[in-house]
SETIDREN-643927 format. One record per residue (C-alpha): residue in three letters; x, y, z; residue number from 1; chain. Coordinates in Angstrom, 2 decimals. Example, Ala and Ser with C-alpha at 12.3 -4.5 7.8 and 13.67 -1.06 7.14 Angstrom:
REM residues 2
<residu ALA	X 12.30	Y -4.50	Z 7.80	num 1	chaine A> $
<residu SER	X 13.67	Y -1.06	Z 7.14	num 2	chaine A> $
REM end
This chain:
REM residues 70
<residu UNK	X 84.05	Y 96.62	Z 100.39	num 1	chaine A> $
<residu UNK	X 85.74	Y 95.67	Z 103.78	num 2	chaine A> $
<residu UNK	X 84.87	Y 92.72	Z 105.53	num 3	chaine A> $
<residu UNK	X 85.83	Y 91.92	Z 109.28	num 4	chaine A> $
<residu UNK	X 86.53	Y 88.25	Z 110.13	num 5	chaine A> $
<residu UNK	X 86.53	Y 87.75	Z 114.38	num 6	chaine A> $
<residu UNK	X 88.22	Y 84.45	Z 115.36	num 7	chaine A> $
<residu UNK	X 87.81	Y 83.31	Z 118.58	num 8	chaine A> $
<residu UNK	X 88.34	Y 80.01	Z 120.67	num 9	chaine A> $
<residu UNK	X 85.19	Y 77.64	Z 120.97	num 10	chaine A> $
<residu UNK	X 83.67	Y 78.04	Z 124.36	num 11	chaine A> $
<residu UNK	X 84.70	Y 75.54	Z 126.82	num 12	chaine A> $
<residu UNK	X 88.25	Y 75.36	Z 125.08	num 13	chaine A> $
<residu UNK	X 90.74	Y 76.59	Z 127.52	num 14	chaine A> $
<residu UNK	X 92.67	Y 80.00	Z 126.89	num 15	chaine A> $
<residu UNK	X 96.54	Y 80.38	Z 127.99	num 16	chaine A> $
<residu UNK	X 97.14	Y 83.46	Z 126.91	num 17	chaine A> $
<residu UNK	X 93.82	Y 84.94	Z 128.24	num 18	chaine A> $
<residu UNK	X 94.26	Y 83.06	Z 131.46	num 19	chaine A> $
<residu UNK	X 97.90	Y 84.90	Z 131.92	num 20	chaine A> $
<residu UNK	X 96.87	Y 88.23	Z 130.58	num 21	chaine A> $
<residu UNK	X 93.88	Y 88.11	Z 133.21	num 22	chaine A> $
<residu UNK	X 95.99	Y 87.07	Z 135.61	num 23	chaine A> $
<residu UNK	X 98.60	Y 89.58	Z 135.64	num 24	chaine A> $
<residu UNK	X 95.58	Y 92.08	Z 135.25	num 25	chaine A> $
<residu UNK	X 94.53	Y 90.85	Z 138.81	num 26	chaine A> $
<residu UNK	X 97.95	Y 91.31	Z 140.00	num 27	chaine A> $
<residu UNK	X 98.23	Y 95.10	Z 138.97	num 28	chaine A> $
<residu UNK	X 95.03	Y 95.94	Z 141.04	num 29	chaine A> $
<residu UNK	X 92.30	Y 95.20	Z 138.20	num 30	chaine A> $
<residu UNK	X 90.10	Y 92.70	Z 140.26	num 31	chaine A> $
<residu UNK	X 86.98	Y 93.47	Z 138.58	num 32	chaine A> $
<residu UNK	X 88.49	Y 91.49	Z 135.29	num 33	chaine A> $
<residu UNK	X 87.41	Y 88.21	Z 135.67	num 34	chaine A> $
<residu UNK	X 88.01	Y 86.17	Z 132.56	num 35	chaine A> $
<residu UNK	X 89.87	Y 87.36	Z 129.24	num 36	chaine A> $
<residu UNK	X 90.05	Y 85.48	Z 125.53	num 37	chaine A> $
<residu UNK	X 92.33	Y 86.15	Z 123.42	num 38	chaine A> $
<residu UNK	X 91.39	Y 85.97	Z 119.15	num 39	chaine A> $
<residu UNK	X 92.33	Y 87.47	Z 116.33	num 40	chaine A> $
<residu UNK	X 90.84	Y 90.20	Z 113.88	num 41	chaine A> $
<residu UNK	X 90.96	Y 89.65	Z 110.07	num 42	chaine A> $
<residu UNK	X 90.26	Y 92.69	Z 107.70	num 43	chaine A> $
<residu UNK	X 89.59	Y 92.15	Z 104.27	num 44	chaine A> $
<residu UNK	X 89.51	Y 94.52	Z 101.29	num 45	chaine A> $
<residu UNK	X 87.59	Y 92.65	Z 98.19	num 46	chaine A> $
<residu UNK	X 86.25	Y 93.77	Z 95.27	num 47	chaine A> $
<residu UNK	X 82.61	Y 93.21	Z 95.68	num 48	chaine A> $
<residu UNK	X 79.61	Y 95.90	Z 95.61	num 49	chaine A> $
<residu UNK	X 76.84	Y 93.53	Z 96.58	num 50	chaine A> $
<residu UNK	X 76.34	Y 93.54	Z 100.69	num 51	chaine A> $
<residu UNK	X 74.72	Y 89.66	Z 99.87	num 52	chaine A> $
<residu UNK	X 77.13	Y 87.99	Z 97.87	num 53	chaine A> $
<residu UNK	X 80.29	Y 89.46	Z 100.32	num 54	chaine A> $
<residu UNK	X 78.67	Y 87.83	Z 103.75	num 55	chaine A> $
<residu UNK	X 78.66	Y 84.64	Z 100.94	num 56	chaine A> $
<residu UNK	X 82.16	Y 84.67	Z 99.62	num 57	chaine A> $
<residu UNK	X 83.14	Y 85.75	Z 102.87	num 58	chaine A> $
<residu UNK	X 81.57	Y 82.89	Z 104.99	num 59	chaine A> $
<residu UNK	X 82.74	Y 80.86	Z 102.24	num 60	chaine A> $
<residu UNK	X 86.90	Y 82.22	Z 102.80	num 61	chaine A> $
<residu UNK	X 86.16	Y 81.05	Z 106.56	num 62	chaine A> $
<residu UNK	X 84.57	Y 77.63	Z 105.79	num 63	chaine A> $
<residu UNK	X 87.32	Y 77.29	Z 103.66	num 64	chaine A> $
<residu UNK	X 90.83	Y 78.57	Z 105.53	num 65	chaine A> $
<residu UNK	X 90.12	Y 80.98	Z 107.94	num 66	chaine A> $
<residu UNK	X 88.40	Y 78.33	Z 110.92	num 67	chaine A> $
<residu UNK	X 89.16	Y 75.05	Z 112.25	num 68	chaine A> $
<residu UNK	X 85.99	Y 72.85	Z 112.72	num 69	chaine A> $
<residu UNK	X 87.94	Y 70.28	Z 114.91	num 70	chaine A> $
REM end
């Protein structure tokens, strides 16, 4: 089965790279953007047929390694 891990920024944590993409957006005429994050998209293959026990393992992988809790 495939899982998809979405990592994003906490709220309230400020974004750089969103900040300058949405800002150059603005500059090239696209005023209707008004804020833009920036994450990162994880795909994972793993051997695992029941739909219960991958969101486990899986939230497990991102307790684990895959987030920061600071």
């Amino acid at each position: 089965m495939q899982a998809i891990v979405n990592i994003s920024l906490k709220e309230g944590v400020l974004d750089p790279q969103g900040r300058a993409i949405s800002h150059s957006l603005n500059d090239l005429g696209f005023n209707e953007v008004s804020d833009v994050r920036v994450g990162k998209q994880i795909l994972l293959e793993i051997d695992e047929t029941d739909p219960a026990r991958l969101r486990q393992r899986v939230a497990r992988m991102c307790e684990t390694l895959l987030s920061n809790t600071v």
